[in-house]
Structure formats: C-alpha cells, structure tokens
Residue, then its C-alpha position, 0 to 999 in steps of 0.5 A: x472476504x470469506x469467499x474470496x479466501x475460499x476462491x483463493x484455495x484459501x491461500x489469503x487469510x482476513x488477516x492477510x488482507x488487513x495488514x494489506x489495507x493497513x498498508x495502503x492506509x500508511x501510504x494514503x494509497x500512493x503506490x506509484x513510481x518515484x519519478x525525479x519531480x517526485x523526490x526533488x517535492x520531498x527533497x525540498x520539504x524537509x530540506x527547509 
C-alpha cells in the first residue's frame, strides 16, 4: 500500500483507500449498472 502512494505522487493516503474497501464492503462489491430486472427484483422485495 505505501508503495502505491509513493507511485501515486502520494495523491492517495491508506486512509483513502480504506473508506474505498469500506465502501465496496457495504455494497458487497456490486458496482454494476441497474438494469430494469435489477429494480423490478428489489421492487418486489420490499413491495411484499
């Protein structure tokens, strides 16, 4: 990680990419577009 800021002119700081793997771990790391069977799953869901 510290070589990866150093390779980044240090423009990214460990704290940076923690709140990033914070991130992806909230969205169990589906970072795809919605698509219309997407929202109609979750529309059902919480339609119930």
């Amino acid at each position: 990680m510290e070589d990866f800021c150093y390779i980044a002119d240090n423009t990214y700081t460990k704290q940076v990419f923690k709140m990033e793997s914070g991130t992806l771990n909230v969205l169990k790391f589906e970072m795809t577009n919605s698509t219309t069977k997407t929202f109609l799953r979750m529309f059902i869901r919480y339609a119930k």
